[in-house]
SEFIKE-151762 format. One record per residue (C-alpha): chain; residue number from 0; residue in one letter; z, y, x. Coordinates in steps of 0.001 Angstrom, whole numbers. Example, Ala and Ser with C-alpha at 12.3 -4.5 7.8 and 13.67 -1.06 7.14 Angstrom:
BEGIN
- A;0;A;7800;-4500;12300 $
- A;1;S;7140;-1060;13670 $
***
This chain:
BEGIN
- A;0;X;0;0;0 $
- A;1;X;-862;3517;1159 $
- A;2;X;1708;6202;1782 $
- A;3;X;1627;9342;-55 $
- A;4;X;2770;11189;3624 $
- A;5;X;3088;10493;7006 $
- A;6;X;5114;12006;9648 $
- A;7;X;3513;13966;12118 $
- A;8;X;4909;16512;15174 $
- A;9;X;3426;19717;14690 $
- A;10;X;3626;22242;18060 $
- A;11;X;5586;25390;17272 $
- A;12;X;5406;26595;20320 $
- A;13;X;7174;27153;23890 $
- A;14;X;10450;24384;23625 $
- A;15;X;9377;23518;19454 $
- A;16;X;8242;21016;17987 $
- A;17;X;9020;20230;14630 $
- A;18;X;8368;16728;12857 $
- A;19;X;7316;17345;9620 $
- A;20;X;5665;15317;6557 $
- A;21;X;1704;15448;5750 $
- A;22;X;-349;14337;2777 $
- A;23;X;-1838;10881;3780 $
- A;24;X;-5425;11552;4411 $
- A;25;X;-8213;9911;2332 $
- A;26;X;-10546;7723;3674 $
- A;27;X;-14421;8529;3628 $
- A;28;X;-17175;6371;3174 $
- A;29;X;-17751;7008;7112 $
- A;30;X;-14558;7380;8267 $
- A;31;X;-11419;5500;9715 $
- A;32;X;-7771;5648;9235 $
- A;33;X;-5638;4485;12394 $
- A;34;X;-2195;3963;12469 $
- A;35;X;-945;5086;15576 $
- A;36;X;1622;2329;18246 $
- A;37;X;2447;4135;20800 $
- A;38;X;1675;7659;22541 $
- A;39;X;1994;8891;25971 $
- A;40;X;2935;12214;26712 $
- A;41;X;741;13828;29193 $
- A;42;X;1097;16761;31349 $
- A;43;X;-574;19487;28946 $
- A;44;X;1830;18263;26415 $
- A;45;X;4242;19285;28921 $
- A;46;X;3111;22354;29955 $
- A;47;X;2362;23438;26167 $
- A;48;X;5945;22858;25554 $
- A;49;X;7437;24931;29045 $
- A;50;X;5163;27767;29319 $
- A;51;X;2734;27445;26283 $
- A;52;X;-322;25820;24778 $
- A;53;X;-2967;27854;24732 $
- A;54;X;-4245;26800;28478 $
- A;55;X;-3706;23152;26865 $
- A;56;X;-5803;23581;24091 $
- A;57;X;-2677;22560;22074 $
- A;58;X;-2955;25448;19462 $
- A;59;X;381;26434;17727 $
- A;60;X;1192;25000;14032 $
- A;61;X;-1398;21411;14985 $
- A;62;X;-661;18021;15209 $
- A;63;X;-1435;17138;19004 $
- A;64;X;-1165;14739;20921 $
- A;65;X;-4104;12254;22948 $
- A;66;X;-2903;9286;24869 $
- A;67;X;-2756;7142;22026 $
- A;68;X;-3477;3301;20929 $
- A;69;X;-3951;2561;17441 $
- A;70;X;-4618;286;14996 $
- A;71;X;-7164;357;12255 $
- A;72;X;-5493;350;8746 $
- A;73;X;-8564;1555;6861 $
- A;74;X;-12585;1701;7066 $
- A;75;X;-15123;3566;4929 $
- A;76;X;-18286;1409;3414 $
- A;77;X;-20851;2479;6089 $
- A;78;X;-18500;1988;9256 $
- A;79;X;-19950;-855;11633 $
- A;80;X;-18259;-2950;14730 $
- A;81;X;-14861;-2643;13603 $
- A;82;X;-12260;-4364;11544 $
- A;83;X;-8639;-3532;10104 $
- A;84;X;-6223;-4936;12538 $
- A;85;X;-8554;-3779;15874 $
- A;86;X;-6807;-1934;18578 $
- A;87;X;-8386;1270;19086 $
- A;88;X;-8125;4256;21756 $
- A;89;X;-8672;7351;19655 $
- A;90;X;-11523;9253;22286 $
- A;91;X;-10461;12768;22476 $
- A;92;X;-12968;15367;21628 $
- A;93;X;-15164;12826;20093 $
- A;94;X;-12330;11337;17260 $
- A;95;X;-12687;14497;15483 $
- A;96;X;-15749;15672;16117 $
- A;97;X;-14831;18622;17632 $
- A;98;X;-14168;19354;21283 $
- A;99;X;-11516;22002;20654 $
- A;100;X;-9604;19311;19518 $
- A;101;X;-9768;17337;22849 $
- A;102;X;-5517;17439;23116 $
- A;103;X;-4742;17817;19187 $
- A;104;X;-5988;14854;17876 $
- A;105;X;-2948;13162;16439 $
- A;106;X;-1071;11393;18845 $
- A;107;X;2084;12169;18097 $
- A;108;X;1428;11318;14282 $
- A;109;X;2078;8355;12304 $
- A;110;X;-1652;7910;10988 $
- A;111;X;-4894;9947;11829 $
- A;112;X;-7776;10125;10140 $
- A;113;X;-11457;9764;12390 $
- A;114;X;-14492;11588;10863 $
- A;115;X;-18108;9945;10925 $
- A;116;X;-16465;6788;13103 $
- A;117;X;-19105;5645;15670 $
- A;118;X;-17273;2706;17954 $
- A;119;X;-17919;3505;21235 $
- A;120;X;-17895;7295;20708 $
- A;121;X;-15217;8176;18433 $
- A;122;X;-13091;5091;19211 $
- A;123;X;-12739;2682;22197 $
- A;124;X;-12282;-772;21303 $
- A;125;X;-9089;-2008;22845 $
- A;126;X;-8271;-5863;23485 $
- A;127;X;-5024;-6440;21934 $
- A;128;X;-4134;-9009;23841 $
- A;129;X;-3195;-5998;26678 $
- A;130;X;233;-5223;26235 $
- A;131;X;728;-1602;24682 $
- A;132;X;2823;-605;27376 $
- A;133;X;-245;-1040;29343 $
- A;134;X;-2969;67;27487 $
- A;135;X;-1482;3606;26361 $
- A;136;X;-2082;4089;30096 $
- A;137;X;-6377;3763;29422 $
- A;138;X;-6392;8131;29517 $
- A;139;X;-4641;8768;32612 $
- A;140;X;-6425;5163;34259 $
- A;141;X;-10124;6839;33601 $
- A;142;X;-8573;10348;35164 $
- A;143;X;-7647;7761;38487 $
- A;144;X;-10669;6007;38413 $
- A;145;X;-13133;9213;38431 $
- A;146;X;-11251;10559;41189 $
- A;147;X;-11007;6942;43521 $
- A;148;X;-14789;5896;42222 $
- A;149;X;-16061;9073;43368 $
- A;150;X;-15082;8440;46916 $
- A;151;X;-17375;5424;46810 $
- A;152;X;-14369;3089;47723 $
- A;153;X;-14399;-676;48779 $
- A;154;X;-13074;-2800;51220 $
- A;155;X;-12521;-1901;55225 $
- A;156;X;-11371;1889;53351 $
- A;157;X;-7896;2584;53628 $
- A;158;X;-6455;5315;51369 $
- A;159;X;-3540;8002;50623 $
- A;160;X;-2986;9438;47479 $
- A;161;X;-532;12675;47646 $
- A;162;X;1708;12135;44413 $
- A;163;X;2923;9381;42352 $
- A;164;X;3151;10424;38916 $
- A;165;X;717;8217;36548 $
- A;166;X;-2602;9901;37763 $
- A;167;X;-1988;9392;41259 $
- A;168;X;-597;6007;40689 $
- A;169;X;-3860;5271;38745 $
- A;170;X;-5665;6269;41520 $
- A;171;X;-3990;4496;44084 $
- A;172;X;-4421;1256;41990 $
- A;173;X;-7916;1380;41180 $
- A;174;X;-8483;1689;44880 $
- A;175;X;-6967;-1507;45423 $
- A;176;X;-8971;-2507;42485 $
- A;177;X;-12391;-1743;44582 $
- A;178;X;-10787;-3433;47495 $
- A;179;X;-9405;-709;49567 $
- A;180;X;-7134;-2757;52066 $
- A;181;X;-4288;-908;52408 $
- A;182;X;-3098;2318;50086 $
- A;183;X;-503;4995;50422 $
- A;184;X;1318;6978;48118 $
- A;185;X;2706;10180;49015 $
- A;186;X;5580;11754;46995 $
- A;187;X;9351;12996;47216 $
- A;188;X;10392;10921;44289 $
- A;189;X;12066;8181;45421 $
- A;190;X;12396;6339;41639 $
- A;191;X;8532;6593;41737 $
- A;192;X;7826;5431;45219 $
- A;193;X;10246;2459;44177 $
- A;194;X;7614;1450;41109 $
- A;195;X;5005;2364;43535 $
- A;196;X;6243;-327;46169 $
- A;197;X;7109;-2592;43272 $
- A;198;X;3032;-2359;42657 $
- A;199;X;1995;-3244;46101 $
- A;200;X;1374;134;47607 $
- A;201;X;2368;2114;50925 $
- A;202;X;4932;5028;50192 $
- A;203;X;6175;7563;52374 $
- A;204;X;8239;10609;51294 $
- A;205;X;7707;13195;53778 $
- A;206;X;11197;15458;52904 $
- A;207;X;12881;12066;54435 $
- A;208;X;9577;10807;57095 $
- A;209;X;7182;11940;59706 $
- A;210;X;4241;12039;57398 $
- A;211;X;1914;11983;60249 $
- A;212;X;3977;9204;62016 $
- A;213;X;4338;7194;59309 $
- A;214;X;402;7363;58270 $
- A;215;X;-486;6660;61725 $
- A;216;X;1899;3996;62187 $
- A;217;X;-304;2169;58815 $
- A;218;X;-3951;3267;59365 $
- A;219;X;-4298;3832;63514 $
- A;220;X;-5686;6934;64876 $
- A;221;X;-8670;8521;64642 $
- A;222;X;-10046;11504;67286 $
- A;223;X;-10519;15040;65221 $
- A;224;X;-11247;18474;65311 $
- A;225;X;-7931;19939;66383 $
- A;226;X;-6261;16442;67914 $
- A;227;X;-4818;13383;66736 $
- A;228;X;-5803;12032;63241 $
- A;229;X;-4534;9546;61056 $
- A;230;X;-7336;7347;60393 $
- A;231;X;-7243;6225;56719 $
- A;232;X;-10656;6975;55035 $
- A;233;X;-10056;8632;51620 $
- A;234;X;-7676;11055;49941 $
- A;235;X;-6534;12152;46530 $
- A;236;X;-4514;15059;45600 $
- A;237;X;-3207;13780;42203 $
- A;238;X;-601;16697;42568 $
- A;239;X;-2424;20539;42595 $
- A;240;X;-613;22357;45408 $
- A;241;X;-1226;23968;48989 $
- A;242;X;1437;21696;50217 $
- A;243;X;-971;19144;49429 $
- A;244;X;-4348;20673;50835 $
- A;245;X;-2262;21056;54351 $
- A;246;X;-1185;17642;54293 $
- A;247;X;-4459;15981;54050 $
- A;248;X;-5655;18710;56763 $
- A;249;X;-2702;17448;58940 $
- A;250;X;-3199;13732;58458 $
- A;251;X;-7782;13690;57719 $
- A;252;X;-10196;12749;60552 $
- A;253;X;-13798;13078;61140 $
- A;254;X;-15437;11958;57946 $
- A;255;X;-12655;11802;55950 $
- A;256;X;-12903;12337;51648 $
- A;257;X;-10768;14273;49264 $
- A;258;X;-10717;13765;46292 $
- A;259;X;-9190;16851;43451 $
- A;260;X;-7874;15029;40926 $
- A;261;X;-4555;17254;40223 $
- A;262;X;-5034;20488;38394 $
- A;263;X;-4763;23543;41020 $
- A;264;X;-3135;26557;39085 $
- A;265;X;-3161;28564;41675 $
- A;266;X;-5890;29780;44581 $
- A;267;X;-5240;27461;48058 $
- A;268;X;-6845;27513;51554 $
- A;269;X;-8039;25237;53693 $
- A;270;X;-9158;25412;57256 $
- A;271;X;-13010;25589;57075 $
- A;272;X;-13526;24996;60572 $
- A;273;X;-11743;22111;60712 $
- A;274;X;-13530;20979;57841 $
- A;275;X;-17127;22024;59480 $
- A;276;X;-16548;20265;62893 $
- A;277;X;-14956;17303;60815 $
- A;278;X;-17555;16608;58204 $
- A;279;X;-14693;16107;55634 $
- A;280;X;-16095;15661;52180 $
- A;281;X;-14328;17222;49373 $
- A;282;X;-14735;16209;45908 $
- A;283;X;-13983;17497;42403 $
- A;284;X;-12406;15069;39694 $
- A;285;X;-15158;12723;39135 $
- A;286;X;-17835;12947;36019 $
- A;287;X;-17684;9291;34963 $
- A;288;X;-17979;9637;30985 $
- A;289;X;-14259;7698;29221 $
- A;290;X;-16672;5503;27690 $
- A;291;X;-17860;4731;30884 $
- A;292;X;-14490;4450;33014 $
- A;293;X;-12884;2968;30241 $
- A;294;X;-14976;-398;30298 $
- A;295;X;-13872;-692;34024 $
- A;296;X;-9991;577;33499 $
- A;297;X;-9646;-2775;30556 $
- A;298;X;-11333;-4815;32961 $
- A;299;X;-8456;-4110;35427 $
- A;300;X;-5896;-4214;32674 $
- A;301;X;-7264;-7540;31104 $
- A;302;X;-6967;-9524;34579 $
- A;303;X;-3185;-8933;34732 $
- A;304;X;-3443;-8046;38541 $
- A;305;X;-584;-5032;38190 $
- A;306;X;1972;-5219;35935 $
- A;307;X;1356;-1745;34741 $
- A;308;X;4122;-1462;32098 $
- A;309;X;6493;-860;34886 $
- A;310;X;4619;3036;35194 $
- A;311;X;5782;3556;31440 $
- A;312;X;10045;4742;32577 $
- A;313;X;10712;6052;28993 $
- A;314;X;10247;5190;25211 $
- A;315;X;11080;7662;22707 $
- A;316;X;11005;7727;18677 $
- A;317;X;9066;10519;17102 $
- A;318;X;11674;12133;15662 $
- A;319;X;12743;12353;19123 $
- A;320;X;9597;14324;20322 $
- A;321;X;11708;17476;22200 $
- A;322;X;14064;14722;24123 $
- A;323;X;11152;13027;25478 $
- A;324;X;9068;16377;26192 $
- A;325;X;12411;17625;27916 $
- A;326;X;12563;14335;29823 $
- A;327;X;8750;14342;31035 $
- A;328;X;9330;17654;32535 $
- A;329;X;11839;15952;35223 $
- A;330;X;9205;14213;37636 $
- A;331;X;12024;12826;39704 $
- A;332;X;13355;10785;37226 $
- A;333;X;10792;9879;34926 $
- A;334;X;7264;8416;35225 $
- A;335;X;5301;7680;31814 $
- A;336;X;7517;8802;28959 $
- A;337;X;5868;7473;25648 $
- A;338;X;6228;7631;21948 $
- A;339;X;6560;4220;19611 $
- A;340;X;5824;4007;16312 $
- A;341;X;6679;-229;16424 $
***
């Protein structure tokens, strides 16, 4: 039986969000009605909720919300490929049609309602034999995997990835995915180095370690522009800071990749003749359509290799939304804080 309302959380603004009750939305002849399992909060959620949404896209008085896996409760006459009971992934500025609505599409509601439903555009087909704490990870997994595919990795590369929140530890694991040998992730946390080493990964937090020493010490040496280089092959900066930028000039030899993947608020520098006489090859975050990434990212998820629920630290309620906002902005003692609705 349908509901007459669902409960969705609706942004207020800066440190507000309210959970309130909506009419349950009818179902179209070409639409879909999802019932939402769990929800991940991401860091635009966060930000809208510290400093404002409008940068987010997470406009004041919407639902929002777009790390989500669902479950189809209802389908209109005309929609093909899908059944009631699939496990969907919601896809961003496609579920509604409307690319404004990239991070308000519902996630932290009870139900939403999909528009026109085209599988494979509006929805991703999820298997749902991949435990949800795994597969509310697909968003942030394609974010990693644009960044590490990008850097055309494979085995004989080494890498370091420079934070280990979830889109640098997405990163780091769909290296070792491609069959990078040995990876390293970089981050003063030490509750998310421990999950990182729990994962098979290098860690080294340089407030407590030589950086330099201890990168060596994994990947050799390599001769550079300037002296002494670590020699590991490709970089990510899954964090957005200068602190960042100078580590990877401080560690990168000749021939060396970056690879942006954190969002850079701010203007940084980098030492252009280092990176002229070096040949280092700087990359943005990767243009790998979700559709795309996300075939690869279940692949990886499917096979079992990582035991990725271990990235998801917190589970909330929805009518604890602010708690679990409040507890995603403390990096140091969080990782993936999430939102069930089972």
């Amino acid at each position: 039986m349908k509901p007459e309302n669902y409960k969705a959380a609706i942004y207020r603004g800066v440190g507000n969000v309210e959970v309130v009750e909506l009419p349950y939305p009818r179902c179209g002849d070409d639409d879909i009605i999802v019932r939402n399992l769990m929800a991940g909060i991401c860091g635009s959620d966060i930000g809208a909720y510290t400093r404002g949404g409008d940068m987010h896209m997470i406009w004041k008085d919407h639902e929002f919300g777009h790390e989500m896996i669902s479950e189809v409760v209802e389908i209109g006459k005309n929609v093909e490929g899908l059944k009631v009971g699939d496990y969907v992934f919601p896809n961003m500025g496609n579920a509604k049609r409307d690319r404004r609505r990239m991070a308000t599409v519902g996630g932290f509601s009870e139900f939403i309602h999909i528009p026109k439903c085209e599988v494979g555009f509006s929805v991703i087909k999820v298997d749902k034999d991949i435990p949800l704490k795994s597969a509310v990870l697909l968003e942030p997994f394609v974010i990693g995997t644009r960044g590490a595919k990008g850097l055309n990795p494979g085995p004989g590369k080494t890498a370091i990835v420079f934070g280990a929140g979830i889109i640098g530890m997405s990163a780091a694991l769909m290296f070792k995915w491609y069959g990078c040998e040995k990876v390293m992730v970089v981050d003063i946390s030490d509750f998310r180095l421990e999950r990182a080493r729990s994962l098979g990964l290098l860690t080294c937090n340089p407030e407590k370690e030589n950086l330099k020493a201890r990168a060596i010490e994994e990947f050799g040496k390599k001769i550079s522009f300037g002296g002494e280089a670590c020699g590991a092959d490709l970089y990510i900066d899954a964090v957005g800071a200068q602190a960042v930028i100078d580590q990877f000039a401080l560690l990168a030899g000749r021939e060396a990749s970056l690879g942006i993947i954190g969002v850079h608020h701010e203007p940084v520098t980098i030492n252009m003749l280092s990176l002229c006489y070096n040949n280092w090859h700087v990359n943005g975050c990767g243009n790998i359509p979700l559709e795309t990434a996300a075939v690869e990212v279940l692949e990886m998820m499917r096979s079992g290799k990582f035991d990725l629920s271990i990235l998801v630290s917190h589970v909330y309620r929805l009518e604890q939304i602010n708690e679990a906002l409040a507890k995603a902005n403390n990096p140091g003692e969080c990782l993936k804080v999430c939102i069930s609705y089972v």
